[in-house]
N, C-alpha and C positions, 0 to 999 in steps of 0.2 A: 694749549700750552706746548709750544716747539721746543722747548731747551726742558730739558733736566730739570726736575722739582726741588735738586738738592738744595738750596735756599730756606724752602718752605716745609719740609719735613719735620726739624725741629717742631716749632710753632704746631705742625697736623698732629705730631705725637702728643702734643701738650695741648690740645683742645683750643688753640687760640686764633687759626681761624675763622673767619666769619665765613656763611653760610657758602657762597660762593665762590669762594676761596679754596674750601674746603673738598666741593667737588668738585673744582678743575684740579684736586690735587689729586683725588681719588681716579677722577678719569687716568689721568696722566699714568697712575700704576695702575691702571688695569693693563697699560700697557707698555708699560718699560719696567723689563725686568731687574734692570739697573738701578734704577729707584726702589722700586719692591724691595729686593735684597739691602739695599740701605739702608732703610726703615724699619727691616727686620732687626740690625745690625744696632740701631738707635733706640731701639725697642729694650734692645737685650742689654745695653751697656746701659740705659737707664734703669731699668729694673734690676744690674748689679748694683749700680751704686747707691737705690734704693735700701739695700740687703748690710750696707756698712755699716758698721757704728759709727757713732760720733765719739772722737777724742780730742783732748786736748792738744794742744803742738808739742814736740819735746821739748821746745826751745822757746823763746819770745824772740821773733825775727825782727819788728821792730828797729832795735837800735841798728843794725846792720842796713836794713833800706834808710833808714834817716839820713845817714851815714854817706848812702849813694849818691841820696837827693841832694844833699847840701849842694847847696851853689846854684844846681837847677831850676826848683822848683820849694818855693814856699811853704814850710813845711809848717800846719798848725796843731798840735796838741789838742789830742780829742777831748779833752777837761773843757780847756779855753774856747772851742766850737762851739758848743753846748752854752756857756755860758752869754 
C-alpha cells in the first residue's frame, strides 16, 4: 500500500474488511504514523458518539427540506412509498 490508508480506516474500524484487506491495512500502520494517529482519532470520535443518547429532533425539519426540494426533485410521501 503506497498512498495513505485514509479510505479504508473507516471500514478496518468497523470490521468490514475482508481478510486481505485488512492486513495490507495493518501493514500499512505499522508503518505510518499518520494513519495510526487517525485511526486512533476514528477510534475515539466513534466510541464518543457511541456514549450519546438518542433524542428526538426539537423540530420536524421536514417541511423546510420539502420546501427546498420543490421544483428539483420529486418529492414522495413516506405513507405513499410504503404503500
Amino acid at each position: 500500500m503506497s498512498e495513505h490508508a485514509t479510505e479504508r480506516l473507516s471500514a478496518y474500524l468497523d470490521g468490514d474488511l475482508d481478510a486481505p484487506d485488512r492486513e495490507a491495512v495493518e501493514r500499512h500502520l505499522a508503518v505510518c504514523g499518520e494513519c495510526a494517529a487517525l485511526l486512533e482519532d476514528l477510534d475515539r470520535l466513534a466510541r464518543a458518539a457511541g456514549e450519546l443518547e438518542d433524542r428526538e429532533p426539537a423540530a420536524d425539519l421536514w417541511p423546510g427540506i420539502a420546501r427546498r426540494l420543490e421544483g428539483r426533485a420529486r418529492v414522495v410521501p413516506i405513507d405513499a412509498a410504503r404503500s
